[in-house]
N, CA, C and O of each residue as an XYZ file, in Angstrom:
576
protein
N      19.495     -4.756     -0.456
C      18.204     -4.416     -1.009
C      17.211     -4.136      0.133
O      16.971     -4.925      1.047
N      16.709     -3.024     -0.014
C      15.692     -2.726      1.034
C      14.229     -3.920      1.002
O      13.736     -4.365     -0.035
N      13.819     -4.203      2.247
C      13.027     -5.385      3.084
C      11.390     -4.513      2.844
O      11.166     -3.433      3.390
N      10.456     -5.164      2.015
C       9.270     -4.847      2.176
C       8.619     -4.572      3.210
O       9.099     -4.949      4.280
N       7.578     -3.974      3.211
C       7.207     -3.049      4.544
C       5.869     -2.798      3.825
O       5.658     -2.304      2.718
N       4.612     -3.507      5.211
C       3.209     -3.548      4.783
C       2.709     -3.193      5.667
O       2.920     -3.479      6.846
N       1.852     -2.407      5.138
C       0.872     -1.633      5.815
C      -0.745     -2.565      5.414
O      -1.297     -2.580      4.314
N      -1.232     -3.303      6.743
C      -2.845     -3.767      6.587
C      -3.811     -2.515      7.636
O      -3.539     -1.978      8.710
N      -5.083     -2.405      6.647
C      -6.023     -1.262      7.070
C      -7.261     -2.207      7.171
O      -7.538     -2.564      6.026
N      -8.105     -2.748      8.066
C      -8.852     -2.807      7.995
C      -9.892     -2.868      9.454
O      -9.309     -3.137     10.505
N     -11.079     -2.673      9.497
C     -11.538     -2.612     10.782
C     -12.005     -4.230     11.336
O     -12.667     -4.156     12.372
N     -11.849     -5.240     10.987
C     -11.614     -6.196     11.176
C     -10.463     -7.102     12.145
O      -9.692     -7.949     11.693
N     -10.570     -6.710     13.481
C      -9.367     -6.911     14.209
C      -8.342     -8.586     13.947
O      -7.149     -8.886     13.954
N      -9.813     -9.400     13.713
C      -9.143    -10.585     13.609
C      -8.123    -10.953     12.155
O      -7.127    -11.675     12.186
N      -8.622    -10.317     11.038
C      -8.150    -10.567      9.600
C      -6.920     -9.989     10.272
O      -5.943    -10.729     10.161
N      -6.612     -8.363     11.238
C      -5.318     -7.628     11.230
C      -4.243     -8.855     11.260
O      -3.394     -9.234     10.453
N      -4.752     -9.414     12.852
C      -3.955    -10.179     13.658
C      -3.423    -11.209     13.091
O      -2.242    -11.518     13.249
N      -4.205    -11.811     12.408
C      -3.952    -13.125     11.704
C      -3.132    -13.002     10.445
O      -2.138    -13.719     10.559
N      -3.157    -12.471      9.470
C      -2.335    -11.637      8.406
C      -1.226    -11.368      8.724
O      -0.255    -11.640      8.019
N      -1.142    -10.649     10.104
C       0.185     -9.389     10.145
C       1.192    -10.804     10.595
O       2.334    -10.997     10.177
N       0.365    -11.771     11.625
C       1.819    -13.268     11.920
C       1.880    -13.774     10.672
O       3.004    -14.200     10.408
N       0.998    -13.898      9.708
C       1.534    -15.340      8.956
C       2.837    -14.141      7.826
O       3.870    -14.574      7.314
N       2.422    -12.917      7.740
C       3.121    -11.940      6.985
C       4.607    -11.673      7.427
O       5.590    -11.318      6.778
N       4.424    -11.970      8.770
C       5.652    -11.774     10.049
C       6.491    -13.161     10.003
O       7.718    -13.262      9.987
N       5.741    -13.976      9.990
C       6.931    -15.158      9.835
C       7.300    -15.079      8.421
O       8.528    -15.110      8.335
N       6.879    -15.012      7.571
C       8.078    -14.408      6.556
C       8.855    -13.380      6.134
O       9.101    -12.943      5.009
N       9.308    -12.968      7.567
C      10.082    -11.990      7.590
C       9.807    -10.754      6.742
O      10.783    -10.206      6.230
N       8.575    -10.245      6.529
C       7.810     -8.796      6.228
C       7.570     -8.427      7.169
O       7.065     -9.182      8.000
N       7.888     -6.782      7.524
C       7.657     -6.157      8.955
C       6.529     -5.809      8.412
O       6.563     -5.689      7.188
N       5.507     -5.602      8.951
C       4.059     -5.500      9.097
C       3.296     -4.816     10.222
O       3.172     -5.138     11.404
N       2.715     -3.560      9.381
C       2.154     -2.948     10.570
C       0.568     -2.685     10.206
O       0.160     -2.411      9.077
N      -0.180     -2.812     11.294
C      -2.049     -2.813     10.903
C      -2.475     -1.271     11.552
O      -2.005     -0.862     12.614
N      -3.114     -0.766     11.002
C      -4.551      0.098     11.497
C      -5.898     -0.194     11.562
O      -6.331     -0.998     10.736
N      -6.729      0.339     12.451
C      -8.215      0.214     12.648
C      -8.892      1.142     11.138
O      -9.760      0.995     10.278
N      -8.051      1.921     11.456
C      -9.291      3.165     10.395
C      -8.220      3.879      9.644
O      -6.994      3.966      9.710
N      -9.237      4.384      8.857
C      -8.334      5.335      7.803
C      -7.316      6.386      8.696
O      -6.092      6.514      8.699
N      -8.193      6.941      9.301
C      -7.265      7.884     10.502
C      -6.318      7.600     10.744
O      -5.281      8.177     10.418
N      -6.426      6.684     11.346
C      -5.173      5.892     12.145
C      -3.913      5.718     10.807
O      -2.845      6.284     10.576
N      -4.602      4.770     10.218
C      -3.749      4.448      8.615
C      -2.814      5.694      8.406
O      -1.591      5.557      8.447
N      -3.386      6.866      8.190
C      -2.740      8.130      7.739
C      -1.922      8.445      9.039
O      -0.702      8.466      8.881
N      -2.410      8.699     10.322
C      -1.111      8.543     10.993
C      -0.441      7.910     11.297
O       0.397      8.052     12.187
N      -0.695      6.805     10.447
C       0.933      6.022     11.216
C       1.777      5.960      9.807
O       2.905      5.487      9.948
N       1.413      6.369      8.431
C       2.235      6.394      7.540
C       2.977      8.290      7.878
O       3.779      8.781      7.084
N       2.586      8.905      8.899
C       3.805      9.825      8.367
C       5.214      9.334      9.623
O       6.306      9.872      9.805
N       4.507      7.975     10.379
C       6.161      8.036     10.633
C       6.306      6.452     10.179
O       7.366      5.920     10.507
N       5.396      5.686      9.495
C       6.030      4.657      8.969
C       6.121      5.003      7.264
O       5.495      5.938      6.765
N       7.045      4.042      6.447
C       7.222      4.075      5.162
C       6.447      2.920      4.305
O       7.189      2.277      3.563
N       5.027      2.552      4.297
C       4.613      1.327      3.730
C       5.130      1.445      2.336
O       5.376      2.438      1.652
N       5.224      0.236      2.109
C       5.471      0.061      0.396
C       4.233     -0.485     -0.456
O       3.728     -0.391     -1.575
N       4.070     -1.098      0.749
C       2.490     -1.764      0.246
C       1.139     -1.553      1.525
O       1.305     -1.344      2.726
N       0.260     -1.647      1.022
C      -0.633     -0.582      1.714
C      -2.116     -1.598      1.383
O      -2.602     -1.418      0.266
N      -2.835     -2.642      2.305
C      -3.803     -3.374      2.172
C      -4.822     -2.528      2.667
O      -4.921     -2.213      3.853
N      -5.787     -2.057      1.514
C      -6.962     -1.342      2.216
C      -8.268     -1.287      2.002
O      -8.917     -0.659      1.166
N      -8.697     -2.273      3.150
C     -10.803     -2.292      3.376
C     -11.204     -1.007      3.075
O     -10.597     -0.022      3.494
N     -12.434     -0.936      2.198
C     -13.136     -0.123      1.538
C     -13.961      0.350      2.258
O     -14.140      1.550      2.471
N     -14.836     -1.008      2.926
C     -15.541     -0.744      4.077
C     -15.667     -0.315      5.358
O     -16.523     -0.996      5.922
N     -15.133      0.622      6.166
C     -15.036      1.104      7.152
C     -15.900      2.411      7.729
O     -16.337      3.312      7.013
N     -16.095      2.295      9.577
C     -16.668      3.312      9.853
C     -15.473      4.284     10.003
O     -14.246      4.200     10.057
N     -16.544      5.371     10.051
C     -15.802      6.780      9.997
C     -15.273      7.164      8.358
O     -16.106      7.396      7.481
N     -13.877      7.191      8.107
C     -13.029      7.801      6.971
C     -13.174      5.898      5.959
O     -12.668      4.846      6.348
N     -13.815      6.062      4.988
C     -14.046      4.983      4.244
C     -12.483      4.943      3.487
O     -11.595      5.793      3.553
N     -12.503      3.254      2.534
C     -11.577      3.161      2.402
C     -10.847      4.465      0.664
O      -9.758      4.922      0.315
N     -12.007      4.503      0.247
C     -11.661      5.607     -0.767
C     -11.520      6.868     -0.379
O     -10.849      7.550     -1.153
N     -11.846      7.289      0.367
C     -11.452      8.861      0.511
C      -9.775      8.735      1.779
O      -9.270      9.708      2.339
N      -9.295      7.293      1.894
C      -7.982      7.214      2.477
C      -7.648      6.832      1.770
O      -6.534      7.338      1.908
N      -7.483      5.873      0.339
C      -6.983      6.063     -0.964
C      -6.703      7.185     -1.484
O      -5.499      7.395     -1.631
N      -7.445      8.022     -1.832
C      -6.951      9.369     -1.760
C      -6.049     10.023     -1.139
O      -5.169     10.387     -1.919
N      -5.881     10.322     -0.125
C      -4.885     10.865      1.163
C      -3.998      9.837      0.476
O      -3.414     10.264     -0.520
N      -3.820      8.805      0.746
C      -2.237      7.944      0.834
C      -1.968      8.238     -0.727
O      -0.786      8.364     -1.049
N      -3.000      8.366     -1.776
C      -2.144      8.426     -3.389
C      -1.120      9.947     -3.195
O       0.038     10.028     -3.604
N      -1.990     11.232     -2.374
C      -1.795     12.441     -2.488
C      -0.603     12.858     -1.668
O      -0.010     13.933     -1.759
N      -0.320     11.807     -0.811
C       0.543     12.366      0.155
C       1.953     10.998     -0.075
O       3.155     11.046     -0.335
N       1.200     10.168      0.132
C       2.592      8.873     -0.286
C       2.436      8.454     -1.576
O       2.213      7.243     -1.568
N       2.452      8.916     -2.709
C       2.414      8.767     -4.360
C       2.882      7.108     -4.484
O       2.174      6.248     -5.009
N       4.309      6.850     -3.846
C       5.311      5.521     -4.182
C       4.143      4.572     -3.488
O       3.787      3.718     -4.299
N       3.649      4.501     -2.594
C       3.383      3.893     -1.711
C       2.048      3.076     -2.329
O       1.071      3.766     -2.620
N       1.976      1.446     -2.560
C       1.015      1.253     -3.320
C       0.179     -0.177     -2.803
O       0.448     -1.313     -2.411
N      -1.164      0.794     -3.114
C      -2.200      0.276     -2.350
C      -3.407     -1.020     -3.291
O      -3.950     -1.010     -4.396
N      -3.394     -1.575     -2.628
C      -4.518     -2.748     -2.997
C      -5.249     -3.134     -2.336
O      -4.987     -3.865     -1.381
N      -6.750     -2.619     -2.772
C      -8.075     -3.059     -1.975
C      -8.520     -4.253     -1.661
O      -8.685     -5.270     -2.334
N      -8.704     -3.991     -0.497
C      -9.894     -5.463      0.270
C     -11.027     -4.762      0.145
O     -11.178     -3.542      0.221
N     -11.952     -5.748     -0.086
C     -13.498     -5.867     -0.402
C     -14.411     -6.726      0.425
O     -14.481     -7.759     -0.241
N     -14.799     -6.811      0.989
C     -16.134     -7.738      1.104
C     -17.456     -8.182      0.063
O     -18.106     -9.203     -0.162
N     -17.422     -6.756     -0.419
C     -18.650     -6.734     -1.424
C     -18.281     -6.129     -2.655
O     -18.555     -4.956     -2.910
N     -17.738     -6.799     -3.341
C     -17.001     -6.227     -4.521
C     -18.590     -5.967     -5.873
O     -19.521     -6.703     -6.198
N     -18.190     -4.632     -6.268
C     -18.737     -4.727     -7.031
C     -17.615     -4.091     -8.051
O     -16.583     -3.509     -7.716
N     -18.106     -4.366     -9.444
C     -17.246     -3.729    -10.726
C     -16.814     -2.221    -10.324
O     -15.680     -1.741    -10.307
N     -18.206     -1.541     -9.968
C     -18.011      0.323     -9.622
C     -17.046      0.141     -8.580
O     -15.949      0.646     -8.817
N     -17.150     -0.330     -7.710
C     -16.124     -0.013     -6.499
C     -14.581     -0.564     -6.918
O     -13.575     -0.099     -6.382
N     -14.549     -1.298     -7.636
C     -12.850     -1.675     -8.180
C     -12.681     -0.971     -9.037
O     -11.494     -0.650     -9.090
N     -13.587     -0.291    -10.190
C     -13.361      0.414    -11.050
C     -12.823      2.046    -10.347
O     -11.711      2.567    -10.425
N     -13.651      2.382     -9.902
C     -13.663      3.631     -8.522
C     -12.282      3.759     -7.802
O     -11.811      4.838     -7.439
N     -11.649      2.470     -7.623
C     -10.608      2.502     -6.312
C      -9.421      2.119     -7.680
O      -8.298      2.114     -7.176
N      -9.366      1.902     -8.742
C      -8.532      1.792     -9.783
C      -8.127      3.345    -10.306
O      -7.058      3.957    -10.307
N      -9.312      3.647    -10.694
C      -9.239      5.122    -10.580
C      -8.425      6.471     -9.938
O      -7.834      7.447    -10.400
N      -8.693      6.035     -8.847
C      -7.891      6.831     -7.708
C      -6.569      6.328     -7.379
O      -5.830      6.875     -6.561
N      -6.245      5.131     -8.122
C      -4.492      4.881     -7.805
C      -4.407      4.001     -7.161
O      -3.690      4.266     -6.196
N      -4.894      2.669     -7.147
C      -5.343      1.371     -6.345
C      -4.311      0.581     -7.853
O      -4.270      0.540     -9.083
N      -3.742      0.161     -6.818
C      -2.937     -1.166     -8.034
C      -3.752     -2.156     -8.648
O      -3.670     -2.337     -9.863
N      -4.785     -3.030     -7.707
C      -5.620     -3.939     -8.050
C      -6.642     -3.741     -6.710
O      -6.838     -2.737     -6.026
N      -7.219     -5.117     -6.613
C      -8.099     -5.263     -5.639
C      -8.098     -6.801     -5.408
O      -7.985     -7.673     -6.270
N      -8.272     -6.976     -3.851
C      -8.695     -8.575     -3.810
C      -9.689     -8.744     -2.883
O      -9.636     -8.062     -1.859
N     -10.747     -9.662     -3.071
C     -12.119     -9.613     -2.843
C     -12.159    -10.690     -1.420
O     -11.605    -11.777     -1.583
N     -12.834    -10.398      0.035
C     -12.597    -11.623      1.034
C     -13.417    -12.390      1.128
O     -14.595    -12.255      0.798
N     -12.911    -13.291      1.587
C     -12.326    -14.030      1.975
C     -10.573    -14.118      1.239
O     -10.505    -14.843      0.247
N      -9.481    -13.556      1.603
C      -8.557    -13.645      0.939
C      -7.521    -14.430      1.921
O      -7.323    -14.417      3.136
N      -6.783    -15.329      0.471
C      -6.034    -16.485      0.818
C      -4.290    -15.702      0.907
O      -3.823    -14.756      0.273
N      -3.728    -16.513      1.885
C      -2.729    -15.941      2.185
C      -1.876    -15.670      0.861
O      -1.272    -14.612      0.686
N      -1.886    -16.971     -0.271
C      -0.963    -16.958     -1.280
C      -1.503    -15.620     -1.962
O      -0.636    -14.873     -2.416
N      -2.890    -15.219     -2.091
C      -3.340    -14.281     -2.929
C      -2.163    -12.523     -2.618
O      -1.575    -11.655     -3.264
N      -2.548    -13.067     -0.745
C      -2.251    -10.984     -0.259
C      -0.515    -11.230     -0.563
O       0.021    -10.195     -0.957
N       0.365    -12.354     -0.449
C       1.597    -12.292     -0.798
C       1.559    -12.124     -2.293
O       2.118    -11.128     -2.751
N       0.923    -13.041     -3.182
C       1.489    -12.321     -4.916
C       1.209    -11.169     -5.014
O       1.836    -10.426     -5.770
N       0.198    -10.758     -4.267
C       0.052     -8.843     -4.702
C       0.868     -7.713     -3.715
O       0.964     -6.487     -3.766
N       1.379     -8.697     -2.842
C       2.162     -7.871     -2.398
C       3.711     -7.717     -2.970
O       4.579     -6.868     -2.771
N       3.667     -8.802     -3.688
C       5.230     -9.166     -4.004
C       5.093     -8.104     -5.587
O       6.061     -7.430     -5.937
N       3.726     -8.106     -6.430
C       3.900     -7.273     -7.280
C       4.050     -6.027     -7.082
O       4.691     -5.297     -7.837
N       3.438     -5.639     -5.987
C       3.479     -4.247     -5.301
C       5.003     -3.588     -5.303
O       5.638     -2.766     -5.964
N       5.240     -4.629     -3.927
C       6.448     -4.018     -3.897
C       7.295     -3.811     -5.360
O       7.700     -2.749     -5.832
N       7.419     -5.120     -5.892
C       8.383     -4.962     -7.336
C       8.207     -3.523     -8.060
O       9.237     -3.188     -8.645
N       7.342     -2.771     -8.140
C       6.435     -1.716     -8.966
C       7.054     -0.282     -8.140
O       7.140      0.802     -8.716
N       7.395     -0.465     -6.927
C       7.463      0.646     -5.566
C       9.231      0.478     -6.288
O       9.909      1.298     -6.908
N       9.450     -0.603     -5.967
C      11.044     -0.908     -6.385
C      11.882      0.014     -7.394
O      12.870      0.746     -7.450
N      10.805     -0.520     -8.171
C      11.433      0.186     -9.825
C      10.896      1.472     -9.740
O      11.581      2.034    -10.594
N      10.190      2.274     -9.326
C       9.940      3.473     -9.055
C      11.148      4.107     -8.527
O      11.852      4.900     -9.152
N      11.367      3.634     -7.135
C      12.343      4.753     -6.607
C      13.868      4.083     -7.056
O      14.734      4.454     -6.265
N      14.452      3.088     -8.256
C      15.460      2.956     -8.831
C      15.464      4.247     -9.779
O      16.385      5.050     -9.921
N      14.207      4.246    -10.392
C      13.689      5.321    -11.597
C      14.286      7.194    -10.851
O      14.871      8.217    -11.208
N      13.812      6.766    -10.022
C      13.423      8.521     -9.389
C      15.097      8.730     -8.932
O      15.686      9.785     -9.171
N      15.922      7.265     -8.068
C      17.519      7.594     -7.910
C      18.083      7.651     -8.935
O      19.214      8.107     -8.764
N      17.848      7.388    -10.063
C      18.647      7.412    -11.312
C      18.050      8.845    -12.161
O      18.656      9.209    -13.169
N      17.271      9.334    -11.850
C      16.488     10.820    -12.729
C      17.454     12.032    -11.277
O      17.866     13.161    -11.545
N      17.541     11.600    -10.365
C      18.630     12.374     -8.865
C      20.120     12.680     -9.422
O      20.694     13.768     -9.441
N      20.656     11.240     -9.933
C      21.824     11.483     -9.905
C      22.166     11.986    -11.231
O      23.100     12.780    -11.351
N      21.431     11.558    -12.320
C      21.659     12.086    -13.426
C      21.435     14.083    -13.515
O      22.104     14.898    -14.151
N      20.402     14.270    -12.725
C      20.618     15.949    -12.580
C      21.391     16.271    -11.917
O      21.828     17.269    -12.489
N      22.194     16.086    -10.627
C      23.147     16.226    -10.152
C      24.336     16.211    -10.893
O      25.107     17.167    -10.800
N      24.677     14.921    -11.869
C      25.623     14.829    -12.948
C      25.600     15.964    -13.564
O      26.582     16.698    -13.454
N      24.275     16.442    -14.496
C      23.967     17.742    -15.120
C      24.454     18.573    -14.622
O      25.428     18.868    -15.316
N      24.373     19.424    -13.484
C      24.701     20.494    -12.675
C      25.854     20.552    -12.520
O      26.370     21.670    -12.529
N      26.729     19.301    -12.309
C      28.509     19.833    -12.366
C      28.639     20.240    -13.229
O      29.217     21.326    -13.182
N      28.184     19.668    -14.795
C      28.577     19.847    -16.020
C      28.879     21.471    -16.331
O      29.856     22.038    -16.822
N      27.533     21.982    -15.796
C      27.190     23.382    -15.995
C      27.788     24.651    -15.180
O      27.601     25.866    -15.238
N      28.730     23.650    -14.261
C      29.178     24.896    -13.260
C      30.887     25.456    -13.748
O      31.432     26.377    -13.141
């Protein structure tokens, strides 16, 4: 069974650091970005499954890189960090293809259950999408 794979975004160096070990000793490979920028390049040569992403950032905010990652990595599924949560901004980032949201101060047990739902959701997706593959492939002998 393929090994979860997290992607943390936030401009907060210390939350990265601290997250990505306690995420790392349980054997989740874990990789952080500063900024949305960054975020987007490092998903075209990494594969996140799960995708932690501050709203709040300078430069490329966290919704208009919600965007990019729904448009370009569809499977790939993202759940907002907040500082300042309001209803519009979870409603807003739900909208655009945000699984949930979790508001900080966030507790380690919190970013693991949503990551563990994440992934489960990414899971059954690409079981869905290998089984819609082989079944047209099946089709196509039929027809030849």
């Amino acid at each position: 069974m393929e090994q979860m794979k997290i992607l943390l975004v936030d401009d907060e160096e210390r939350l990265l650091s601290t997250t990505k070990k306690l995420f790392e000793k349980l054997g989740i490979e874990t990789r952080t970005a500063t900024s949305g920028a960054d975020a987007l390049d490092l998903l075209k040569t990494y594969e996140a499954h799960v995708i932690f992403l501050d709203i709040k950032m300078p430069g490329m905010d966290g919704m208009e890189t919600l965007q990019h990652i729904k448009k370009d990595y569809p499977i790939s599924e993202v759940i907002i960090l907040t500082g300042h949560a309001t209803m519009e901004t979870a409603v807003e980032g739900l909208k655009l293809g945000a699984l949930d949201y979790l508001i900080k101060p966030v507790s380690m047990k919190d970013f693991l259950g949503k990551a563990e739902e994440a992934f489960e959701k990414v899971t059954l997706q690409k079981k869905k999408i290998h089984s819609a593959r082989m079944a047209e492939s099946a089709g196509q002998g039929e027809l030849r």
